[in-house]
MARTORPA-155685 format. One record per atom (N, C-alpha, C): x, y, z; atom name. Coordinates in steps of 0.2 Angstrom, whole numbers, m for minus. Atoms other than C-alpha are relative to their C-alpha. Example, Ala and Ser with C-alpha at 12.3 -4.5 7.8 and 13.67 -1.06 7.14 Angstrom:
BEGIN
<r><c1>4</c1><c2>m6</c2><c3>0</c3><a>N</a></r>
<r><c1>62</c1><c2>m22</c2><c3>39</c3><a>CA</a></r>
<r><c1>4</c1><c2>6</c2><c3>0</c3><a>C</a></r>
<r><c1>m4</c1><c2>m6</c2><c3>m1</c3><a>N</a></r>
<r><c1>68</c1><c2>m5</c2><c3>36</c3><a>CA</a></r>
<r><c1>m4</c1><c2>5</c2><c3>3</c3><a>C</a></r>
REM end
This chain:
BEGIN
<r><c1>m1</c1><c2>6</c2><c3>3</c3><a>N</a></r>
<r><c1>m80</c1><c2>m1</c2><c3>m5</c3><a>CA</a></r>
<r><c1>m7</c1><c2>m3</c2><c3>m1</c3><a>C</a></r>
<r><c1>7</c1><c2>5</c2><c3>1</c3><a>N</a></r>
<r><c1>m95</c1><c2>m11</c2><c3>m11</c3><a>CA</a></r>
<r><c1>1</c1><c2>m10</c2><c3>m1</c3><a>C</a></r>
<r><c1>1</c1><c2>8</c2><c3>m1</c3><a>N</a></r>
<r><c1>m98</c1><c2>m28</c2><c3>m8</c3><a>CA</a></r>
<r><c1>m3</c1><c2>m5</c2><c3>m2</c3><a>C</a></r>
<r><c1>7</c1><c2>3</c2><c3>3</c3><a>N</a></r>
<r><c1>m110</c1><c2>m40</c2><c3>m18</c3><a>CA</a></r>
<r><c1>4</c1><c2>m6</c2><c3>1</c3><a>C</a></r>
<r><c1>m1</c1><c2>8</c2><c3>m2</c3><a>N</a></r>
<r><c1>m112</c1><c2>m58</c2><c3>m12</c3><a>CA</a></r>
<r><c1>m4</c1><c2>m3</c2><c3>m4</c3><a>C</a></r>
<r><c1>7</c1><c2>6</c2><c3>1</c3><a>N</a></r>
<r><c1>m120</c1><c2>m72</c2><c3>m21</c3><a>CA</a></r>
<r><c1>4</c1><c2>m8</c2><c3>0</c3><a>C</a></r>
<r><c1>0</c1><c2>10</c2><c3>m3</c3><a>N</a></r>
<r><c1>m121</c1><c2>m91</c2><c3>m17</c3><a>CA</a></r>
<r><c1>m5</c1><c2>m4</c2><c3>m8</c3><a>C</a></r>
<r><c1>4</c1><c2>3</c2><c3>6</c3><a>N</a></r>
<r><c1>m125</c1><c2>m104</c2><c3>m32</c3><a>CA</a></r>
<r><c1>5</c1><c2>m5</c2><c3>1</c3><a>C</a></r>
<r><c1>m2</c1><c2>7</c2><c3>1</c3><a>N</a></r>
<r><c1>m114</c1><c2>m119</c2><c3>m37</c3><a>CA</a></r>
<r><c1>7</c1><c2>3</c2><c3>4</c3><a>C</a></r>
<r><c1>m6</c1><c2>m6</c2><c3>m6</c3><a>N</a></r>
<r><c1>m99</c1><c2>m105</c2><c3>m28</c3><a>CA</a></r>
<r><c1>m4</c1><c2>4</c2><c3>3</c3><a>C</a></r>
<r><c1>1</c1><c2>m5</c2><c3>m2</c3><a>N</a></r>
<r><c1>m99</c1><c2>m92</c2><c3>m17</c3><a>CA</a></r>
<r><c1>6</c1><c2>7</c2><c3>m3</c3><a>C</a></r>
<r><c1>m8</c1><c2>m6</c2><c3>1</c3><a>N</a></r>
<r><c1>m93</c1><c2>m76</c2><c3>m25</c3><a>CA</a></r>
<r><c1>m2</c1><c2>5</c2><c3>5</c3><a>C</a></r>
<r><c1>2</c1><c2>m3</c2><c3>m5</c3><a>N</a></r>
<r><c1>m91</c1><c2>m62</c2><c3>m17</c3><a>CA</a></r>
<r><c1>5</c1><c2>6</c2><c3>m4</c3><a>C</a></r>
<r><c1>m1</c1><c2>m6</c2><c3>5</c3><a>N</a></r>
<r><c1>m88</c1><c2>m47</c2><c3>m29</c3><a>CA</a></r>
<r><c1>2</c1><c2>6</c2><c3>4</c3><a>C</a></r>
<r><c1>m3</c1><c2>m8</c2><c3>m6</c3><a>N</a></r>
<r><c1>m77</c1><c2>m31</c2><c3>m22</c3><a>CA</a></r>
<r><c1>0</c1><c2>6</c2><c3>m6</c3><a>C</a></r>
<r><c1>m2</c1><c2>m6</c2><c3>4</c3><a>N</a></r>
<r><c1>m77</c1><c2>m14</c2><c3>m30</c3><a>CA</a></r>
<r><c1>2</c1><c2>6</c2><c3>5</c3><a>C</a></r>
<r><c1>m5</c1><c2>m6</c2><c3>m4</c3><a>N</a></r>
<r><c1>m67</c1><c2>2</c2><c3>m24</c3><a>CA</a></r>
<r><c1>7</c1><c2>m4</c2><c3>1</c3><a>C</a></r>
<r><c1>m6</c1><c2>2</c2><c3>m4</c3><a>N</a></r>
<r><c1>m53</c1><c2>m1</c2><c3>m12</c3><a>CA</a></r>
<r><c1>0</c1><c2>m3</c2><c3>5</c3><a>C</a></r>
<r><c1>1</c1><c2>5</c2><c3>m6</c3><a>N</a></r>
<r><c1>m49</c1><c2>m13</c2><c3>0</c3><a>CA</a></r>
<r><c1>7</c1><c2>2</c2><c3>3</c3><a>C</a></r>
<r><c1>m2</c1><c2>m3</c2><c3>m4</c3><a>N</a></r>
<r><c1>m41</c1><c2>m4</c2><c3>15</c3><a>CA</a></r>
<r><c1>0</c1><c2>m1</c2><c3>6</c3><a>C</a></r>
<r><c1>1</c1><c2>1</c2><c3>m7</c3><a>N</a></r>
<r><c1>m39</c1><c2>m3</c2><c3>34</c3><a>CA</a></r>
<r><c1>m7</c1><c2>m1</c2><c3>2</c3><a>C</a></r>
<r><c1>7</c1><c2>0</c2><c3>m5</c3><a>N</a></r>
<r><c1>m56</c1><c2>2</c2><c3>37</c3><a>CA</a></r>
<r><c1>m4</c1><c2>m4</c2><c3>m7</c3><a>C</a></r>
<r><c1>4</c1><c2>1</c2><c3>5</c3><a>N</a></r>
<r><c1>m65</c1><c2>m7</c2><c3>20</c3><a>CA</a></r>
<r><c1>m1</c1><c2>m6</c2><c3>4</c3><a>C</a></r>
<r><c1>m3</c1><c2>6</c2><c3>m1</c3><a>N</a></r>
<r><c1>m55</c1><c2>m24</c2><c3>23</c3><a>CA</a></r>
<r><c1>m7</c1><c2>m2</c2><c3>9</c3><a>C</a></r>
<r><c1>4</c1><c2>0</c2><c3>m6</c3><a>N</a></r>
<r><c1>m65</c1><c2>m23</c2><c3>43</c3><a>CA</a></r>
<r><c1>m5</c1><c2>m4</c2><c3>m3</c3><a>C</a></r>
<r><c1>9</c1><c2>3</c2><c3>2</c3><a>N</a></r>
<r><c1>m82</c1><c2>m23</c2><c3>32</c3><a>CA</a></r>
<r><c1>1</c1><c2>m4</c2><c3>m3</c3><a>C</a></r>
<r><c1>2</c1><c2>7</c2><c3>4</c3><a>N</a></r>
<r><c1>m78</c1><c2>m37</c2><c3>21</c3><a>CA</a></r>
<r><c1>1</c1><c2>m6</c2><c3>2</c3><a>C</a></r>
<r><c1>m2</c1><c2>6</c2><c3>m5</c3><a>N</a></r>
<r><c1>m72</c1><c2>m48</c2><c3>35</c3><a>CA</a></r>
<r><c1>m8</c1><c2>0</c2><c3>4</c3><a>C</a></r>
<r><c1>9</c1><c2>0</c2><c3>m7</c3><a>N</a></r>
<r><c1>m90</c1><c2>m44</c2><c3>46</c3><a>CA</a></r>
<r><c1>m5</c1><c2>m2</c2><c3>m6</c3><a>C</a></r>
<r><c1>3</c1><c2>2</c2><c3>3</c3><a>N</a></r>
<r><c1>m99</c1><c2>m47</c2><c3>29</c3><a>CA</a></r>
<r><c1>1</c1><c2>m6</c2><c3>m2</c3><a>C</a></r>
<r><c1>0</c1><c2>6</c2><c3>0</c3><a>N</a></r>
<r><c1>m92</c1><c2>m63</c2><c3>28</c3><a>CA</a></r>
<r><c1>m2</c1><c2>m4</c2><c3>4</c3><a>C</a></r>
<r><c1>1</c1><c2>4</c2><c3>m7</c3><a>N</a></r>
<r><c1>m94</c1><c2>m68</c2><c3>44</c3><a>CA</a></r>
<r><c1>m8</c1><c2>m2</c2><c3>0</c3><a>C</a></r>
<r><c1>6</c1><c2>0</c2><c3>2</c3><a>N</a></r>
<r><c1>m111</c1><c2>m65</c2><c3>40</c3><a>CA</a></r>
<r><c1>m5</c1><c2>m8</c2><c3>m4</c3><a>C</a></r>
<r><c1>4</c1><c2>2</c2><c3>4</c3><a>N</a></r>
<r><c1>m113</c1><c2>m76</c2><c3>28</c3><a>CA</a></r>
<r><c1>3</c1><c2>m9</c2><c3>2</c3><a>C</a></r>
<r><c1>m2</c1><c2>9</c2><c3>m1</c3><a>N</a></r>
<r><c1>m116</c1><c2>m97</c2><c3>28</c3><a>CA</a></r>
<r><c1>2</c1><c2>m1</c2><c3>m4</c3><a>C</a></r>
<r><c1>m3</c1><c2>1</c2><c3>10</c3><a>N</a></r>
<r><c1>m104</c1><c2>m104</c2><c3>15</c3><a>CA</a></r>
<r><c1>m2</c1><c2>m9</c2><c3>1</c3><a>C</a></r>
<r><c1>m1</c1><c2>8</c2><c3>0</c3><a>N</a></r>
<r><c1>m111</c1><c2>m122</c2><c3>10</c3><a>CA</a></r>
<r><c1>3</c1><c2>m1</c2><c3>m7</c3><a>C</a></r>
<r><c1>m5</c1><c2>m2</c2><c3>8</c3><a>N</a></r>
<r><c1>m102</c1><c2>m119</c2><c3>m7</c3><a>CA</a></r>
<r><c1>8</c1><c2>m2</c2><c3>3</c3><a>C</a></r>
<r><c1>m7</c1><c2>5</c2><c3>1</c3><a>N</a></r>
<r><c1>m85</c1><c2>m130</c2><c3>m10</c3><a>CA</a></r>
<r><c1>5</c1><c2>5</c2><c3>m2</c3><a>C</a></r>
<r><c1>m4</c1><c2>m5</c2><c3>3</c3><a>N</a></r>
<r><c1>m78</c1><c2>m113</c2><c3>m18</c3><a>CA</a></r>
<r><c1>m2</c1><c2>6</c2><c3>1</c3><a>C</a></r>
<r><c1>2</c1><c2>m8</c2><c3>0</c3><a>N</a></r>
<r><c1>m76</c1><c2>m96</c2><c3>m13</c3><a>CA</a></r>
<r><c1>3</c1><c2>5</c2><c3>m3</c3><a>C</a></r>
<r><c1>m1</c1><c2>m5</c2><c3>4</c3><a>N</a></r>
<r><c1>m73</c1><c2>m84</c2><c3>m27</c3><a>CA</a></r>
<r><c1>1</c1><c2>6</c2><c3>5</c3><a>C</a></r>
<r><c1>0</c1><c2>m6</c2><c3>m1</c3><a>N</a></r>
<r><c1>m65</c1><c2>m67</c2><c3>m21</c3><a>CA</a></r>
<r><c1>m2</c1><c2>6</c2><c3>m10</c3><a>C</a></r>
<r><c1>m3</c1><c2>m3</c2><c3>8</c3><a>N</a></r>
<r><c1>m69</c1><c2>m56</c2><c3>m39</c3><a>CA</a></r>
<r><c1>2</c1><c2>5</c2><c3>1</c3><a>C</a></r>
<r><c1>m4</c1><c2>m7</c2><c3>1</c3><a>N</a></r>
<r><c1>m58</c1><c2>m41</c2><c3>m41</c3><a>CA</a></r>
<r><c1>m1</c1><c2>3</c2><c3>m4</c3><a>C</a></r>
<r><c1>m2</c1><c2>m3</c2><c3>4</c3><a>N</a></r>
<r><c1>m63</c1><c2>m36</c2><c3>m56</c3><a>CA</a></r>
<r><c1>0</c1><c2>9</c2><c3>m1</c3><a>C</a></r>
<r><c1>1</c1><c2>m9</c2><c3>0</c3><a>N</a></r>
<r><c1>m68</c1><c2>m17</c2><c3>m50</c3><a>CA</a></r>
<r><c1>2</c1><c2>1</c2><c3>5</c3><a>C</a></r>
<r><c1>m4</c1><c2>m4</c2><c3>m4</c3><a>N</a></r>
<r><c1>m57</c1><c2>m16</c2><c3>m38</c3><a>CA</a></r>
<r><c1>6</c1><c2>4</c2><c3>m2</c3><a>C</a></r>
<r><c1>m5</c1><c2>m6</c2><c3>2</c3><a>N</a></r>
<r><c1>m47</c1><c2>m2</c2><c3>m38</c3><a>CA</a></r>
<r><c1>7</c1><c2>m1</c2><c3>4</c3><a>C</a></r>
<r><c1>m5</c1><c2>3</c2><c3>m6</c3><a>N</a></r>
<r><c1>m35</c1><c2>m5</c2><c3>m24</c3><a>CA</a></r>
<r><c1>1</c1><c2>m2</c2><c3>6</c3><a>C</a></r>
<r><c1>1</c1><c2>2</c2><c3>m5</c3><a>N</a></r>
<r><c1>m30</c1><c2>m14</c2><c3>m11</c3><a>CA</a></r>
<r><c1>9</c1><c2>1</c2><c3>4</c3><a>C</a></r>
<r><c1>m5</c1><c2>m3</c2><c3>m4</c3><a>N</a></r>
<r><c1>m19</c1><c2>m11</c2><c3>5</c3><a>CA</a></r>
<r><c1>5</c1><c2>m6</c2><c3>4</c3><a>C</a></r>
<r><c1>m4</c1><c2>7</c2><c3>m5</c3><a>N</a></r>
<r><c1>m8</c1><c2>m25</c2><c3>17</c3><a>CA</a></r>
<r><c1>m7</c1><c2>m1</c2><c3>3</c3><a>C</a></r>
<r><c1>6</c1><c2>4</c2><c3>m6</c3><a>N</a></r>
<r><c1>m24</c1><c2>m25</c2><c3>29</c3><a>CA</a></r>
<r><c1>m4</c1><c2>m5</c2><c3>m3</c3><a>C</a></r>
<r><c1>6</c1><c2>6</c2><c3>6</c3><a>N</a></r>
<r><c1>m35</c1><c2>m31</c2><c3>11</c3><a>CA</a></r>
<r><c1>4</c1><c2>m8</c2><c3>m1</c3><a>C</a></r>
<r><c1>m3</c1><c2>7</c2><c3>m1</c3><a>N</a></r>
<r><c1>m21</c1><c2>m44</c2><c3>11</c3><a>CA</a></r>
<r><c1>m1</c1><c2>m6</c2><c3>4</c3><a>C</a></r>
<r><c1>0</c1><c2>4</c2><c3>m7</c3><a>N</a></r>
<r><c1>m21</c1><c2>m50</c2><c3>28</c3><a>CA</a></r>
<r><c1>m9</c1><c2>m3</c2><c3>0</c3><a>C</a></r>
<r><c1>5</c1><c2>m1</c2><c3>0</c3><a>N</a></r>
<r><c1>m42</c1><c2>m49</c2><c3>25</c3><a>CA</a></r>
<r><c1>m1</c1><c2>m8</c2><c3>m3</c3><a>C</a></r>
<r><c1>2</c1><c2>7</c2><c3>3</c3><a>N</a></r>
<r><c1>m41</c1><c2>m62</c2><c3>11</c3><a>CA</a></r>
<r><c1>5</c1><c2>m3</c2><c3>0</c3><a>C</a></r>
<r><c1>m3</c1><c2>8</c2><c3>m3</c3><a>N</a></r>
<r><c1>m29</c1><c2>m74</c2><c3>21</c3><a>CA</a></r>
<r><c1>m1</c1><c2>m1</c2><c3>5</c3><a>C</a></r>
<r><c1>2</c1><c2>1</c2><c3>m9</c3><a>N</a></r>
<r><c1>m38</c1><c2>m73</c2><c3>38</c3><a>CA</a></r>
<r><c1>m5</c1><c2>m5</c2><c3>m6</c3><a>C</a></r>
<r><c1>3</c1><c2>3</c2><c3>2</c3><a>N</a></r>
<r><c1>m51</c1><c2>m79</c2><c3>25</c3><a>CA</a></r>
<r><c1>0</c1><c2>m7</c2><c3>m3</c3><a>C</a></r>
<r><c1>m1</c1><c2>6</c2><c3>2</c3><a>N</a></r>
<r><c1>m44</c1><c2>m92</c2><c3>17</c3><a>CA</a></r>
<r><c1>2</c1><c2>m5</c2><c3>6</c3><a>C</a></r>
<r><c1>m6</c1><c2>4</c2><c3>m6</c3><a>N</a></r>
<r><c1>m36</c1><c2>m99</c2><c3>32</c3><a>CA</a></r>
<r><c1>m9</c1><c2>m4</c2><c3>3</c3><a>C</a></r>
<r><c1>6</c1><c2>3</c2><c3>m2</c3><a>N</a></r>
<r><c1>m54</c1><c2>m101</c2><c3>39</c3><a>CA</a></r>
<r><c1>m5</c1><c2>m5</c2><c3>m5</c3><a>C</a></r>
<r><c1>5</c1><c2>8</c2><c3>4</c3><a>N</a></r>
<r><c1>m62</c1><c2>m111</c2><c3>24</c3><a>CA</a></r>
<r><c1>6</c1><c2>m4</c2><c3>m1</c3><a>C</a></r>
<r><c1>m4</c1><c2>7</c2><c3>3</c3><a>N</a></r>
<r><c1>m48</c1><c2>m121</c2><c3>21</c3><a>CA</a></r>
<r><c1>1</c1><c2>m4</c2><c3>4</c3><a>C</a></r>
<r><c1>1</c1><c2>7</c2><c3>m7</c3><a>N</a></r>
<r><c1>m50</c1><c2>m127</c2><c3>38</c3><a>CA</a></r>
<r><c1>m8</c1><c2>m4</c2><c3>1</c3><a>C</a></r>
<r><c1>5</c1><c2>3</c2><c3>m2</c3><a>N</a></r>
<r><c1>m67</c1><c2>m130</c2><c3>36</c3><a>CA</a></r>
<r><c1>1</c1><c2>m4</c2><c3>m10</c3><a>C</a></r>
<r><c1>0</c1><c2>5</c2><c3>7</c3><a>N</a></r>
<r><c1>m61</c1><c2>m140</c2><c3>18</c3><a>CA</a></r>
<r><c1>m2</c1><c2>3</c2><c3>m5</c3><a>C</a></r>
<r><c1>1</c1><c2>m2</c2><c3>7</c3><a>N</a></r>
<r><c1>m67</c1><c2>m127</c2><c3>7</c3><a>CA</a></r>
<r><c1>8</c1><c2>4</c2><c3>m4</c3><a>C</a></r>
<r><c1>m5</c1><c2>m2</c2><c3>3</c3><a>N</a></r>
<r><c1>m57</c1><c2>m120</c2><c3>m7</c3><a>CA</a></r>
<r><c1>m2</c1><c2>10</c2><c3>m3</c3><a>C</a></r>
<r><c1>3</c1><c2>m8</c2><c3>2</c3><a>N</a></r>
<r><c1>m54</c1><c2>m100</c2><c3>m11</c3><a>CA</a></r>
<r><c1>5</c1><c2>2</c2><c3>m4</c3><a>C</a></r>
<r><c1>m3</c1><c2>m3</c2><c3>4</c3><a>N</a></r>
<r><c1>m48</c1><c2>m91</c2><c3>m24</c3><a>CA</a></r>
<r><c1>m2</c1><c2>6</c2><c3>m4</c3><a>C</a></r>
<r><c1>1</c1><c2>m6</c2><c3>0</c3><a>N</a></r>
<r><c1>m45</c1><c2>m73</c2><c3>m30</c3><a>CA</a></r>
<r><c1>m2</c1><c2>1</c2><c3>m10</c3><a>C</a></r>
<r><c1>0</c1><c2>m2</c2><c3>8</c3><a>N</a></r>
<r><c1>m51</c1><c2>m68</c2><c3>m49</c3><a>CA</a></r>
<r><c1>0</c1><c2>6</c2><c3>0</c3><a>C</a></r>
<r><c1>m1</c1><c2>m7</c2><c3>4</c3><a>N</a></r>
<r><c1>m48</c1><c2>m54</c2><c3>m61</c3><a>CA</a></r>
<r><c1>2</c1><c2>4</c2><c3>4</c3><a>C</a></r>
<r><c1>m5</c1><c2>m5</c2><c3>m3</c3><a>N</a></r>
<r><c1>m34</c1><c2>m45</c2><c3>m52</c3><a>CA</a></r>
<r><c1>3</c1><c2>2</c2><c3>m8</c3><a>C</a></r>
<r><c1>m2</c1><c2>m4</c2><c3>8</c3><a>N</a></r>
<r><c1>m32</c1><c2>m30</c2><c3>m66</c3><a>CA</a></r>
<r><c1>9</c1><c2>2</c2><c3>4</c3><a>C</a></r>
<r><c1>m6</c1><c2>m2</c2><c3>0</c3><a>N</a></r>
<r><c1>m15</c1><c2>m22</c2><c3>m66</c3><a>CA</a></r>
<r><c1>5</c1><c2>1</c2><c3>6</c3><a>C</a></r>
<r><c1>m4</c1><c2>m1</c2><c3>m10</c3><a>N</a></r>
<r><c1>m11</c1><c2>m13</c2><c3>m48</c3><a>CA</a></r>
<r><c1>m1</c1><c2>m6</c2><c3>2</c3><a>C</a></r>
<r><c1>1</c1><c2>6</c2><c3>m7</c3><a>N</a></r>
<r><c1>m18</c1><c2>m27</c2><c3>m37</c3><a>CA</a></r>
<r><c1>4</c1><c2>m6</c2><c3>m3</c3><a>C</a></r>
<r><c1>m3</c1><c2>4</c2><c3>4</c3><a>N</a></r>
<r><c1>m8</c1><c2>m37</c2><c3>m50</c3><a>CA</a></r>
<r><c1>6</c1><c2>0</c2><c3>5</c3><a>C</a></r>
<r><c1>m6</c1><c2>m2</c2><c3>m2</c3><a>N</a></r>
<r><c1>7</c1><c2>m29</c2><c3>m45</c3><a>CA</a></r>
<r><c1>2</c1><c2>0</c2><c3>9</c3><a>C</a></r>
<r><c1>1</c1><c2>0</c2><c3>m7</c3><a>N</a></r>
<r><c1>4</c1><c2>m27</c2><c3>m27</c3><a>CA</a></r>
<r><c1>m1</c1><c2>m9</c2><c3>3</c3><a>C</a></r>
<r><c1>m1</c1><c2>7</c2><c3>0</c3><a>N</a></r>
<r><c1>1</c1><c2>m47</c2><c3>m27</c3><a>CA</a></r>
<r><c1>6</c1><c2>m4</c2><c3>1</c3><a>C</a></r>
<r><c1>m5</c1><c2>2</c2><c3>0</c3><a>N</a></r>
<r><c1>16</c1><c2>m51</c2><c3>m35</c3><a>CA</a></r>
<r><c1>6</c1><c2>3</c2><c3>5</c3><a>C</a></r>
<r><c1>m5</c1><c2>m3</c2><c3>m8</c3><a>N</a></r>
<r><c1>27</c1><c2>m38</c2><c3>m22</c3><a>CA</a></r>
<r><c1>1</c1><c2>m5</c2><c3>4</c3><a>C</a></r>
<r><c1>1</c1><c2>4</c2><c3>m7</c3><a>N</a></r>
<r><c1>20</c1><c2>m47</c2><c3>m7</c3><a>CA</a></r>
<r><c1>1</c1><c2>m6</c2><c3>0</c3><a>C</a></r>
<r><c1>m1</c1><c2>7</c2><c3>m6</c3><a>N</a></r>
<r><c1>22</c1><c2>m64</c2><c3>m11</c3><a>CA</a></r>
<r><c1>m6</c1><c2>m5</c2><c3>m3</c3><a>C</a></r>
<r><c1>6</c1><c2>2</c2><c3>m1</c3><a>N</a></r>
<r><c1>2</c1><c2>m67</c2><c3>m13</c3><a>CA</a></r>
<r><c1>m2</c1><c2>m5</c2><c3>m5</c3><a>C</a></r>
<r><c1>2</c1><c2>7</c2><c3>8</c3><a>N</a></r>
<r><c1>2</c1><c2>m75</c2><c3>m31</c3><a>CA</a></r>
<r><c1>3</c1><c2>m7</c2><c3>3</c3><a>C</a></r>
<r><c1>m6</c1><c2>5</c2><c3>m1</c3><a>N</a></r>
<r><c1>13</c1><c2>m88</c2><c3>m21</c3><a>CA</a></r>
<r><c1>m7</c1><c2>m3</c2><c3>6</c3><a>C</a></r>
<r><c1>3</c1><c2>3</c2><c3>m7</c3><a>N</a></r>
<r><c1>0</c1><c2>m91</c2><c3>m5</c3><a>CA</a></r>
<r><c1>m7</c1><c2>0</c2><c3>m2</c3><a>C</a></r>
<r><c1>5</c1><c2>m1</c2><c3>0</c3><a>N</a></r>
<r><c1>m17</c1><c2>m86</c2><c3>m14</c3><a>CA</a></r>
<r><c1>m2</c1><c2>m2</c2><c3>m6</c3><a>C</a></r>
<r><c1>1</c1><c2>3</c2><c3>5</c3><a>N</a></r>
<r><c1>m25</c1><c2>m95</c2><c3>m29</c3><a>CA</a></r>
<r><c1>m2</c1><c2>4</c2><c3>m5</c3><a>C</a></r>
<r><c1>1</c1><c2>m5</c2><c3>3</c3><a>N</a></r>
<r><c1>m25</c1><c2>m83</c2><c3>m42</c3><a>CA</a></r>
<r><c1>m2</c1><c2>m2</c2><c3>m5</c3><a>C</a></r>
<r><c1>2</c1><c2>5</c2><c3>8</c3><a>N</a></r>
<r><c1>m35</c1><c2>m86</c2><c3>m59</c3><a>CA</a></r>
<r><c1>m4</c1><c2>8</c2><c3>m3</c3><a>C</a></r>
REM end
């Protein structure tokens, strides 16, 4: 999986490949990485291919951490699968999807 961060009026945080057992690890440690002074943190999906329960848990460990520190997060451009995989789980329901 590839990861591109960048910081400006948000923070996005661009995934491509798959987000899986072992990807989902490296997008939490590249976060943790990073200073968020931005009020919004953009997940983009547009190239991502797939994602697993761990990618789940990944971007709600995440959200749970900025929304304790007051910021807001949300996922964009879920294409079809991770569409599907969303609404299964539940996620369209607990994760701000646009």
């Amino acid at each position: 999986m590839e990861i591109n961060i960048t910081h400006g009026d948000n923070m996005v945080i661009a995934l491509s490949g798959r987000l899986d057992t072992v990807t989902s690890t490296e997008l939490l440690n590249a976060f943790a990485k990073e200073e968020v002074n931005e009020d919004l943190v953009i997940i983009d999906m547009k190239e991502l291919e797939y994602i697993s329960s761990a990618g789940l848990r990944a971007l709600l460990a995440m959200k749970k951490e900025l929304v304790g520190k007051g910021k807001n997060f949300e996922v964009h451009n879920l294409n079809s699968i991770c569409t599907e995989v969303f609404k299964v789980t539940g996620f369209v329901n607990i994760l701000t999807v646009k």
